[in-house]
Backbone as CSV, one residue per row, in Angstrom:
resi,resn,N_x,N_y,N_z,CA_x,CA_y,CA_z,C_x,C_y,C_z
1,UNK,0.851,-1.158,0.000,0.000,0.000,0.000,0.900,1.226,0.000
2,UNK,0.567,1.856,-0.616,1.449,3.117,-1.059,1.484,4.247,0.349
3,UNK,2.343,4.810,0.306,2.201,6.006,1.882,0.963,7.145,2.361
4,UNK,0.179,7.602,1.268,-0.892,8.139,1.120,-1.680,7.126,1.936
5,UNK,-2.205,5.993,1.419,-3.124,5.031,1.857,-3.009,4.362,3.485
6,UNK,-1.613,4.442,3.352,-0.952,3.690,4.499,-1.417,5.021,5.568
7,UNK,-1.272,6.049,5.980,-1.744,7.021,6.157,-2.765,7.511,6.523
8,UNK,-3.698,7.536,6.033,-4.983,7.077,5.818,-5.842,6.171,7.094
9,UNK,-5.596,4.958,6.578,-5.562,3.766,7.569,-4.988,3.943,8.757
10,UNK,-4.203,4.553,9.006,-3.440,4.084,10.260,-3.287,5.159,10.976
11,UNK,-3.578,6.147,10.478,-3.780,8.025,11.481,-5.272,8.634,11.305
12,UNK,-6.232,7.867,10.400,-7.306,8.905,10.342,-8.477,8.142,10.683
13,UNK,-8.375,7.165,10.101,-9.704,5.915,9.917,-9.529,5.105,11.126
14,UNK,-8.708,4.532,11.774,-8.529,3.660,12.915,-8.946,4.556,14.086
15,UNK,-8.974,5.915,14.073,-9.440,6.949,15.042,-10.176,7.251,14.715
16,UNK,-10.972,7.325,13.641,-12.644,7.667,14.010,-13.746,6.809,14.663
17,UNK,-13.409,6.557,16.232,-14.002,5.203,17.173,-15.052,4.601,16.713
18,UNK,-16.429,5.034,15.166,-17.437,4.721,15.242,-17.043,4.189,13.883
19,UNK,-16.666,4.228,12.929,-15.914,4.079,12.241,-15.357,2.065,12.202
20,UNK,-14.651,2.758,13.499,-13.642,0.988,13.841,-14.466,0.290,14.238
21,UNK,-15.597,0.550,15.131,-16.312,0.087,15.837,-17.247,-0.904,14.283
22,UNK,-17.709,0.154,13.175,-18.762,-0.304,12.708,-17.857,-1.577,11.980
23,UNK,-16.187,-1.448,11.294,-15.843,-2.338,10.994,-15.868,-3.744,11.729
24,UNK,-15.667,-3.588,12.977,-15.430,-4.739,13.595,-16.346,-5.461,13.841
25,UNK,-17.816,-4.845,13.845,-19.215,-5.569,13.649,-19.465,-6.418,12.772
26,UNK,-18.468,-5.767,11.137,-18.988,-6.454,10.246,-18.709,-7.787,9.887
27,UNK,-19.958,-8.889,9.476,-19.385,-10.318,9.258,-18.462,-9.730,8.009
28,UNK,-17.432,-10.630,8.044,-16.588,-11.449,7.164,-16.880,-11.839,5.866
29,UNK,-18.015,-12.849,5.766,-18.492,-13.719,5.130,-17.693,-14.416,4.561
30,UNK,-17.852,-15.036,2.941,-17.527,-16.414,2.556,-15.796,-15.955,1.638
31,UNK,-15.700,-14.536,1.424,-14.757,-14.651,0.735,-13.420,-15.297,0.838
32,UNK,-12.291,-15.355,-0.177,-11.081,-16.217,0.248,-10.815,-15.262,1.477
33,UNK,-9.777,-15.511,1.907,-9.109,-14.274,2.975,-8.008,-13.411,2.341
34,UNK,-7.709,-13.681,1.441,-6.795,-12.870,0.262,-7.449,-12.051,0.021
35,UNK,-8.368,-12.092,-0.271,-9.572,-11.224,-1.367,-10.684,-10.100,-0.272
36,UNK,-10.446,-10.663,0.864,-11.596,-10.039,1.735,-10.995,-9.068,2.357
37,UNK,-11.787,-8.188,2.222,-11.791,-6.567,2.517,-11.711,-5.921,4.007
38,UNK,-12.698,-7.177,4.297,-13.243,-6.919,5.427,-12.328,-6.912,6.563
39,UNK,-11.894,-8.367,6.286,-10.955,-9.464,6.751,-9.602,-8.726,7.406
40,UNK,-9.645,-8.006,6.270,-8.178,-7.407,5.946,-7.796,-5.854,6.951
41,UNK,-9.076,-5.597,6.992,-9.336,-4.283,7.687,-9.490,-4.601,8.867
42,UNK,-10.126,-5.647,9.549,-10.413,-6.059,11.189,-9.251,-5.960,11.433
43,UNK,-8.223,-6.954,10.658,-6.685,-7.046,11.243,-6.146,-6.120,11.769
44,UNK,-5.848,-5.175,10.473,-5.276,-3.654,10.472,-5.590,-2.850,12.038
45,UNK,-7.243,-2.906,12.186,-7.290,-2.103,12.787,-6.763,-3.136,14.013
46,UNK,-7.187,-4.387,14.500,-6.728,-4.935,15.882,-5.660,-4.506,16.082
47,UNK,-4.344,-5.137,15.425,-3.350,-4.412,15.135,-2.853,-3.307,15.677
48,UNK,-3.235,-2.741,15.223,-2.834,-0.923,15.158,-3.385,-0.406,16.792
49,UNK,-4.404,-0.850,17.112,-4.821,-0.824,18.622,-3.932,-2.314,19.971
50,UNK,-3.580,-3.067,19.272,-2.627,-4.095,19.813,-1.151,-3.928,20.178
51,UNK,-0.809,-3.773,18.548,0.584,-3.870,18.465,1.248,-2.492,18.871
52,UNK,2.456,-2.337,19.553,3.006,-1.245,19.975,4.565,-1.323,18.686
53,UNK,4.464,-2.177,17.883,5.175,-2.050,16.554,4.893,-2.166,15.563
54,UNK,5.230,-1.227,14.017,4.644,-0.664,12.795,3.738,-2.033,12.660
55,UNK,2.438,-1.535,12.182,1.678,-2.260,11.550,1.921,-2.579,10.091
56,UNK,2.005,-3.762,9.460,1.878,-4.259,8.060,0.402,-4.204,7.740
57,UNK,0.529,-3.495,6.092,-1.175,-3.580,5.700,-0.952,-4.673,3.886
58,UNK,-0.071,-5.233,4.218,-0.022,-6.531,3.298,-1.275,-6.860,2.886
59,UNK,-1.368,-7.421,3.634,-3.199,-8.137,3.928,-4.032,-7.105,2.651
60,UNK,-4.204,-6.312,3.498,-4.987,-5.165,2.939,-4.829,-5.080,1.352
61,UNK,-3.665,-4.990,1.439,-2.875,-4.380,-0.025,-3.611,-5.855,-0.668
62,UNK,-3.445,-6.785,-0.726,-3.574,-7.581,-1.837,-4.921,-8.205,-1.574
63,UNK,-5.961,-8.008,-0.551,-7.501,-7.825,-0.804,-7.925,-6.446,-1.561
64,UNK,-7.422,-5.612,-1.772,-7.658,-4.578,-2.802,-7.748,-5.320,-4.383
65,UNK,-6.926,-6.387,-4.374,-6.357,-6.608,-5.582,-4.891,-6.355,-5.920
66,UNK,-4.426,-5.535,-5.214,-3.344,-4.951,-5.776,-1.798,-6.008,-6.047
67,UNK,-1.067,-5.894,-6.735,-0.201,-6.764,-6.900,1.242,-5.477,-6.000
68,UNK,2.513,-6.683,-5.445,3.448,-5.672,-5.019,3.964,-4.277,-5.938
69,UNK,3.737,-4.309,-7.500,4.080,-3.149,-8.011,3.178,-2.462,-8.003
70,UNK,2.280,-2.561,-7.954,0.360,-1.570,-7.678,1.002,-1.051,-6.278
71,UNK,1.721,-1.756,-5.201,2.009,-1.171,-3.820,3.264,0.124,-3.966
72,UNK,3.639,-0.024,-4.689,4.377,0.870,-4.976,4.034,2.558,-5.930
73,UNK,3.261,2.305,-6.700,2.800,3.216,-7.186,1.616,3.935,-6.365
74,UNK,2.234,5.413,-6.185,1.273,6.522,-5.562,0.043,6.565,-5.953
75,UNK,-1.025,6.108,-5.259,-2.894,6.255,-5.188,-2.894,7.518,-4.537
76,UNK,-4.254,7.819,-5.527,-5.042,9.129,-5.327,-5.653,9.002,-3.468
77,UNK,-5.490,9.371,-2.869,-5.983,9.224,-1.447,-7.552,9.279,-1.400
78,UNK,-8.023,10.489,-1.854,-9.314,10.241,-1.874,-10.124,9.469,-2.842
79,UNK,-9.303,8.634,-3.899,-9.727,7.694,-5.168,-9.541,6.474,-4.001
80,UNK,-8.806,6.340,-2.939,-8.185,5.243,-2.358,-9.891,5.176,-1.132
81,UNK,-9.724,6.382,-0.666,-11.141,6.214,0.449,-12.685,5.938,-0.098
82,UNK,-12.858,6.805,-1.327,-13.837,6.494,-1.728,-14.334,4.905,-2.229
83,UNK,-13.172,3.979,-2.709,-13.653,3.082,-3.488,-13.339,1.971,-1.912
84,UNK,-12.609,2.606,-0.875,-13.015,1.579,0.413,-13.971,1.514,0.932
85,UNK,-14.651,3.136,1.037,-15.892,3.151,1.589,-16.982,2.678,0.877
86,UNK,-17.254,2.838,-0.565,-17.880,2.257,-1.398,-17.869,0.591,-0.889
87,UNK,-16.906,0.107,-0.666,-16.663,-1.292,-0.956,-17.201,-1.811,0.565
88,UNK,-16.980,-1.243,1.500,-17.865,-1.233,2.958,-18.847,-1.202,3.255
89,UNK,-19.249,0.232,2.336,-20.709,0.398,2.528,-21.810,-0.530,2.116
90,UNK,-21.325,-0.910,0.773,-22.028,-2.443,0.326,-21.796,-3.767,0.742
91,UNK,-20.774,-3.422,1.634,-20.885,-5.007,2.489,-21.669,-5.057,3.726
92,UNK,-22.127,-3.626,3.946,-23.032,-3.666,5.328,-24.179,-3.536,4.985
93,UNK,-24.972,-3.513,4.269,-26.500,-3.680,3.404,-26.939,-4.757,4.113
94,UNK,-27.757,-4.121,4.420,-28.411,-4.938,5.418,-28.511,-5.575,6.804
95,UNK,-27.203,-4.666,7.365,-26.630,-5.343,8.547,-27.016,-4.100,9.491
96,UNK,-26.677,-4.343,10.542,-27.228,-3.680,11.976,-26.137,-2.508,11.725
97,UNK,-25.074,-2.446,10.751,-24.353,-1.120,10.514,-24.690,-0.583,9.449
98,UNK,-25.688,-0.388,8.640,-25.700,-0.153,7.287,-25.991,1.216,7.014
99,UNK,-26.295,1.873,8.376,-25.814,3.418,8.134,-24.939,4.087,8.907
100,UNK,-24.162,2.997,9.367,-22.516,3.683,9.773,-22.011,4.518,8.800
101,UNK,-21.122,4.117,7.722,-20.544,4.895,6.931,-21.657,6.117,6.354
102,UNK,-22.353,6.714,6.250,-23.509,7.813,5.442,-23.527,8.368,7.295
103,UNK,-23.739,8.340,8.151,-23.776,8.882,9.045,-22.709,9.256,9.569
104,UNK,-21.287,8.646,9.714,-20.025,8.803,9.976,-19.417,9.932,9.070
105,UNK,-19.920,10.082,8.183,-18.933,10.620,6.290,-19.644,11.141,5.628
106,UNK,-20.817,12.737,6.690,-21.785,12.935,5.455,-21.269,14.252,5.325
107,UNK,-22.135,15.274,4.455,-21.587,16.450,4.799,-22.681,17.045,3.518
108,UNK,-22.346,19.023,3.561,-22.980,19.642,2.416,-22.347,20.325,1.765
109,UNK,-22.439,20.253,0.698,-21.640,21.183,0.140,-21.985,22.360,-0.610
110,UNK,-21.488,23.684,-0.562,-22.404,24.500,-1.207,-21.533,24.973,-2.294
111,UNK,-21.863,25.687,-2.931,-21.185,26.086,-4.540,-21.841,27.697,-5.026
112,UNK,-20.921,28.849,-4.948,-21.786,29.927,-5.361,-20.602,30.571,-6.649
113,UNK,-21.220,31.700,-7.352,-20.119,32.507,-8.014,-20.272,34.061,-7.281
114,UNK,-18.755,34.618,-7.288,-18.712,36.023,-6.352,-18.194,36.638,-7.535
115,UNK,-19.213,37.728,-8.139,-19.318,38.549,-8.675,-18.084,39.816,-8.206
116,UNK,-17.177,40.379,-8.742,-15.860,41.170,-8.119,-16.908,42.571,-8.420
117,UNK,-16.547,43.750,-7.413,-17.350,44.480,-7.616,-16.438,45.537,-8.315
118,UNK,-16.482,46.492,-9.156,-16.598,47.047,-9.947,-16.421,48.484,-9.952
């Protein structure tokens, strides 16, 4: 996982308590454990609240898909959160967390044009 991501995970997301909390609720299910997202993220975060030395997000990295040269190449950070949270949010459909993430990560945004005066 590239340093952006690594980052991410391990200073921003593991501290938002409702956040970790909703991960650790979530089943698992049937996937390999290579491939699971989920899987991969319980670790991370136990981990990171366990271990008092650097956490590895291996795991992680190659339930993304990613191969070791994908780990090396710099991800967009917010291309990196969006398609985790995406990938979360549809694994909790239907579950007793399924509006963790939309309640955790909402917000408004407004958009105007300022006319320079003249």
């Amino acid at each position: 996982m590239d340093c952006l991501s690594n980052v991410y995970i391990t200073n921003r997301a593991s501290f938002i308590t409702g956040f970790r909390r909703a991960v650790y609720k979530m089943e698992v299910g049937t996937e390999p454990s290579e491939s699971n997202i989920v899987l991969a993220m319980q670790r991370v975060f136990y981990e990171l609240q366990m271990s008092s030395e650097a956490v590895e997000t291996n795991s992680l990295t190659r339930a993304f898909g990613w191969d070791k040269l994908d780990a090396f190449n710099q991800h967009d950070v917010q291309e990196f959160c969006r398609v985790l949270l995406d990938n979360l949010e549809t694994k909790m459909k239907g579950s007793s967390e399924e509006k963790s993430i939309p309640n955790l990560f909402r917000g408004n945004m407004k958009s105007y044009i300022q006319v320079p005066l003249m």
